[in-house]
Structures are given as structure tokens and as C-alpha cells.
N, C-alpha and C positions, 0 to 999 in steps of 0.2 A: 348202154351195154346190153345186149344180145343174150339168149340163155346157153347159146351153143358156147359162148366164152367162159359162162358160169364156173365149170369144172377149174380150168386154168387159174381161173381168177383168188378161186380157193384153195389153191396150192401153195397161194404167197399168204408170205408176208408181211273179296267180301263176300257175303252171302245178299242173294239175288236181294233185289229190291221190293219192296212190295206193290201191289196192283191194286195203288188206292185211289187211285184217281176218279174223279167221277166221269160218267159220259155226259156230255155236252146235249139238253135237251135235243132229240129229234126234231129238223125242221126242214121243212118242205116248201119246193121251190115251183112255182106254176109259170111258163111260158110268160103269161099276159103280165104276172106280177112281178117276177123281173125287169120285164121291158121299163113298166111304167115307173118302179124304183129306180131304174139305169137313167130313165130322163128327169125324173125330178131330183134326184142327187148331182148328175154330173150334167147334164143335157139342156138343161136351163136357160144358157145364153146362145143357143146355138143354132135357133130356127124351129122349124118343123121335123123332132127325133122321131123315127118311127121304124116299127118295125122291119121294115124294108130299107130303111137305112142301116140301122144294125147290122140286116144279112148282108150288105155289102164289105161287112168288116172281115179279116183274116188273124186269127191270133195264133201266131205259133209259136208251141209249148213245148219245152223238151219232157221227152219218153224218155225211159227206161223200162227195163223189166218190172221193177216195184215201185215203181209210179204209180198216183192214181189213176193218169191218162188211163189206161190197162182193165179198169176198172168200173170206169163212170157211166156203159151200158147197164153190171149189173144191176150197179146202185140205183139204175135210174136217173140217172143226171146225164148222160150222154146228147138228149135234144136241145143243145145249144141255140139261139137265135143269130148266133154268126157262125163262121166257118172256123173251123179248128184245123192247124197247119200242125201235125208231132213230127217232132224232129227226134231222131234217134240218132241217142250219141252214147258213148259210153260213162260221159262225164266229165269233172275235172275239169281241166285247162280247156280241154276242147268246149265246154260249154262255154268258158269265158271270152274265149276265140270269138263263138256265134254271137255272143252278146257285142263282142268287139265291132266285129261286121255287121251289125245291123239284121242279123238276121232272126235273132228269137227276142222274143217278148217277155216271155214268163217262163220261170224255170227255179227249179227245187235244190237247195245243196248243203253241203252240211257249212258249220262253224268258220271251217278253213276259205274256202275261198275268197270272202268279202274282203281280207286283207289283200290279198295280191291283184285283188281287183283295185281296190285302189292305189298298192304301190303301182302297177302298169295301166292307170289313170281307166279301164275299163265300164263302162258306161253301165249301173247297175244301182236298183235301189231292191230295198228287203221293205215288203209288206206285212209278212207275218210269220209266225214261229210255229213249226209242226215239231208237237212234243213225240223225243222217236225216244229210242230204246238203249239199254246201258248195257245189257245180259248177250251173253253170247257174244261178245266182240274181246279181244286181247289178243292171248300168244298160243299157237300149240307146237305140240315136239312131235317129233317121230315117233313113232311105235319103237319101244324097245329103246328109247334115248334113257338116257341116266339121270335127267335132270327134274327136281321134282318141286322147286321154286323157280320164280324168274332169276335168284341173283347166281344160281346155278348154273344160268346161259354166258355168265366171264369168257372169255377166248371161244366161243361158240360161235357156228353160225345162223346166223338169221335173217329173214329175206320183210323185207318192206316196200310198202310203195310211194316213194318221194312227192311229198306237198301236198301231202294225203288224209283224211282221219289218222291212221293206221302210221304214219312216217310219227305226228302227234302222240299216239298211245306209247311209241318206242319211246321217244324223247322224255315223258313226261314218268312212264316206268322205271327209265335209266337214272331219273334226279331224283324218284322216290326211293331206289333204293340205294344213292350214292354212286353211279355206276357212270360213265361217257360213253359216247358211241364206241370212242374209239376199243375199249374194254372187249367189245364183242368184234367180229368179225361181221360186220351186219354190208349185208348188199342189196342195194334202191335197185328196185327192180318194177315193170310194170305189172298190174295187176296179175296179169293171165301168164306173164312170165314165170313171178314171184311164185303162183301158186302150182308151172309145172316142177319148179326148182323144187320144192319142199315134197310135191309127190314122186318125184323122180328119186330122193335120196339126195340131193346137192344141196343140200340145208340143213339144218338142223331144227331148225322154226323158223314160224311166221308167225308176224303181226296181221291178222285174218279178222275179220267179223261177218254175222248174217249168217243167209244160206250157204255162203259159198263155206265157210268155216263149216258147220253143221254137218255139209256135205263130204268134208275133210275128213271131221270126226267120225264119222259113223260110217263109212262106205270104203277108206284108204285108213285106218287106224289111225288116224291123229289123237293126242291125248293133250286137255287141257293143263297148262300152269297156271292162265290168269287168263278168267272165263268172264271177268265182268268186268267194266271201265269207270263205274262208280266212282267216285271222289275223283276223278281225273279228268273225265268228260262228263259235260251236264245232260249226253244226249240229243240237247237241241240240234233243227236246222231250221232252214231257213226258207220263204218264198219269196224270190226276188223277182222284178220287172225292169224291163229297158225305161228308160227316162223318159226316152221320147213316144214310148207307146204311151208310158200314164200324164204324157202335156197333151195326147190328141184326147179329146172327149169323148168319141165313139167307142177308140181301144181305150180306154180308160174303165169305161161301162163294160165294156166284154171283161176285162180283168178282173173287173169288180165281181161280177156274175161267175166266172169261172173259178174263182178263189173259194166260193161260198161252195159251188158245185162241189169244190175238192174237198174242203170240210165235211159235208154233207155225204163223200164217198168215205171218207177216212172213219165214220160214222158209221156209215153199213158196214164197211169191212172189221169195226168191232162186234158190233152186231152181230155177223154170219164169217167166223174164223173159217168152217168147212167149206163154205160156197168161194172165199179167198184163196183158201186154200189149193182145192183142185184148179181155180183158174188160174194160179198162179205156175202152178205144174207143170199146166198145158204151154204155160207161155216158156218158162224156161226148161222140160223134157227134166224135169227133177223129179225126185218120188214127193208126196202129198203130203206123208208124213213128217216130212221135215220140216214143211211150211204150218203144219197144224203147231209143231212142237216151237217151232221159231214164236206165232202166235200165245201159246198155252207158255211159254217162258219168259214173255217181255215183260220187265220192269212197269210198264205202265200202257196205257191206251194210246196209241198214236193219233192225236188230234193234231190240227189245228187252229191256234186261236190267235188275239191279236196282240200286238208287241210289247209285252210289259216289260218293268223296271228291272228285274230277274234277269231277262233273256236278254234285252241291253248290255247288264251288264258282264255277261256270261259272254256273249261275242266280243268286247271287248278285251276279259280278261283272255280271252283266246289268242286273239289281234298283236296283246301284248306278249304271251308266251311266244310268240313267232320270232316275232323282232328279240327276244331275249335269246332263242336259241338262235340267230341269225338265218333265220329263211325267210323272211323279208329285212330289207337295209335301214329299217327306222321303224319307230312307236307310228301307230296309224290312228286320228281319231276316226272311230266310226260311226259316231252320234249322227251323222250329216247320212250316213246312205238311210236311216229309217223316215218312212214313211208312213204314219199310221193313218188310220182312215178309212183303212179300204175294205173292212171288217169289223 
């Protein structure tokens, strides 16, 4: 559905978390010391690995705007010993697509996806958990809307993005507070659709998180109902790899090495929220501010680390709410896509 049908379409019928996390020692990465960990961990039965071998490798990663890709000049980790391929996409299904086609390697996504990657047999394994944020993600209303709880939005509308964090936050708000979709008037909208719907007046809320909510809030009068996703979402995502990059040993070694780089940027970037900040500004033409306040708000440090029993079973209890709200056709185990090891 189109946002120019939106109109017709509507004619029918906690408190924040705390930042207690600790930071993850500082650890520094040298050219030489890489290499030679990449060959005696993975490289071992494979000949003569050398650095010149290496650079013959390509790994391509999907970007986004708040990717670390975006980042790993400041940090310092940008001097890769192989070639780095970023694919820009906006996410979602399209990233599963690339993974489908053989075209990306490695690439970042939340809770949602791993299930529909393997109901549509998607070629995809998860190496590690980047601990993200719970604050500033839910629902916001119009300015001047009447509604001053979520269970206030009954017969309302409200705009989400299907198969999404955000499709999740509705469904999982909707059973907290005793409610079905069908209760509200909610229209699956894509992202950039969804969020001209709700600035234009054709909504009444959205299911929104991040900057782009922030930027809702404060620049077009949006006014928060449910500002934080605590008890609902753990926050976690995920770092996955193509299969067949982590069977060759060369791209095996580059993933390994690039995985550690993005720790190690996710690192700086708690380290220097200002210096994040304005680059982050520059890349999406946003004010600074937002991104300072997006930082100075999060629930916790955005690391990541490697796959524990927690985050296991966090994706799975996810996997499982899918198949119970029916957006995939069956319970999914997903014990079989972790891969640990590689951190």
C-alpha cells in the first residue's frame, strides 16, 4: 500500500534503564598482529597465509547510517588488510535478499530477522550480540491528540512497519495491555511512508524508535506515550555471516578481524559521544543534538560481545513470539544458526 491511498484507506472501516554496564577493556588492534592471529587460528592447514594473500580477499558489509562501517576511520580501525565491499541498503528483507544472492558477507540486524531467514531457508549464521538500546523506541501521537496512554489508542490510528522491531513493539504492547490489532486501526506501512503518514496528519501514531523518532519529537511535535521497550525487547542484535564466507579461511580471517574492529569502534564511539555525534549529523544532515541526546539517553553502552546463554535465549524467545503472533508459519529452532568462536 502506497501513502497516496493512506487517506481513503482511513475512511473505512518504565522509567529509563540504567547505564550500568561496564566498558569492555580498551583493546588495540596492529596490522602485523592481526594477520598473524588470522593465520594461526584459521589459516593453519592452508599453505603459505600471508599478508598478500589476505589483501586479495573482499568482504562485503552492509552500511547504514549507524553502522559502525560509518565510523571505523575515526576509531581507527578503518586500515583493514583486505578489501572492504559496503553495501548500502536500507535493511530488513532487502539485507536478506543480499544474503540470499550471495552477495554480502557480514551484516548487523536486530532479533527479527534470523527467524524469517530460516522460515525462507536464507543462508545466515549469527556470530555475536551487539548490546543496543531499549530508551527512546515505542509509540508517539500527534501534537494535540487526546490520548495519554497506549490503551487510549482503541479505534485509533496508527502507522507501523511490517516484519519489523517496530510491527514487534505493536504486537507485544497490544497483549500487554489486553488489546488485538484489530482494536486499533493500525496501517503496515514502510518506513519512510509510515513516518510521512503520521507528519502529514494521516495517523494518529506511530510505532517509531532512534533518531528518527527524536527527530519526530522535537522538530514536528510528537509527544511520547511509550518511550521505552524495556520488558518487551531485550534490546539485543545481532552480527551475522554468510556461511560460505565463514567455510573459506581467508574470508573467515577478514570476518574474524572485522568483527573485533567493530567492537573496538563501538568502543570509541562510547568513549567520544561528541566526536559520534557530529559525524553522525554529517552523514544523515540531522542536528547533533539529537544524536548527543540519543547517546546521553541509552539504556546502556552499545557493545559487542560474544554469544551467551541470555542472548540465545532472548532470540529465541523472539523467534517464538513470531510464530505465536503468526508472521512466520511455525516455531523456528535457532540454536543451529549460532556460531561462536569468532570473538
Amino acid at each position: 500500500m502506497g501513502l497516496a491511498q493512506l487517506p481513503a484507506l482511513l475512511g473505512r472501516d518504565r522509567p529509563r534503564a540504567a547505564r550500568s554496564a561496564r566498558l569492555m577493556p580498551r583493546q588495540l588492534y596492529s596490522r602485523r598482529a592481526l594477520l598473524a592471529g588470522a593465520g594461526a587460528l584459521t589459516l593453519a592447514g592452508c599453505g603459505a597465509a600471508t599478508e598478500r594473500a589476505l589483501s586479495d580477499v573482499t568482504l562485503s558489509v552492509w552500511r547504514y547510517k549507524t553502522t559502525a562501517g560509518n565510523f571505523m576511520a575515526a576509531a581507527g580501525q578503518a586500515d583493514t588488510p583486505y578489501q572492504v565491499r559496503y553495501v548500502d541498503l536500507p535493511g530488513g528483507p532487502l539485507v536478506l535478499n543480499a544474503y540470499a544472492a550471495g552477495a554480502l558477507d557480514y551484516a548487523y540486524m536486530s532479533e527479527i530477522p534470523p527467524a524469517f531467514a530460516l522460515q525462507s531457508g536464507t543462508p545466515l549464521r549469527l556470530i555475536a550480540t551487539h548490546q543496543g538500546d531499549v530508551n527512546n523506541s515505542g509509540v508517539l501521537v500527534v501534537k494535540g491528540s487526546s490520548a495519554r496512554r497506549f490503551s487510549d489508542l482503541r479505534g485509533r490510528t496508527i502507522a507501523y512497519t511490517p516484519n519489523t522491531n517496530n510491527h514487534y513493539y505493536l504486537l507485544k504492547l497490544l497483549e500487554a495491555h489486553d488489546l488485538r490489532l484489530s482494536d486499533m486501526q493500525a496501517v503496515g506501512l514502510p518506513a519512510n511512508d509510515a513516518n510521512a503518514a503520521f507528519t502529514r496528519g494521516h495517523v494518529e501514531a506511530i510505532v517509531t524508535g532512534g533518531i528518527s523518532a527524536l527527530l519526530t519529537e522535537s522538530l514536528l511535535g510528537g509527544r511520547w506515550i511509550v518511550r521505552s521497550v524495556a520488558g518487551l525487547y531485550s534490546g539485543n542484535f545481532c552480527i551475522s555471516a554468510h556461511p560460505a564466507a565463514l567455510a573459506d579461511p581467508l574470508k573467515r580471517a577478514a570476518i574474524r578481524d572485522y568483527l573485533r574492529r567493530e567492537q573496538a569502534t563501538w568502543q570509541w564511539i562510547e568513549r567520544n559521544p561528541e566526536r559520534w555525534a557530529a559525524l553522525s549529523a554529517t552523514l544523515s544532515s540531522q542536528p547533533a543534538a539529537l544524536f548527543q541526546r540519543l547517546a546521553r539517553e541509552a539504556s546502556r553502552p552499545a557493545l559487542i560481545v560474544p554469544p551467551a546463554k541470555a542472548a540465545i535465549a532472548s532470540l529465541q524467545h523472539v523467534a517464538d513470539d513470531l510464530a505465536r503472533f503468526a508472521l512466520v508459519r511455525d516455531r523456528f529452532d535457532l540454536s543451529a544458526l549460532w556460531e561462536p568462536g569468532l570473538i
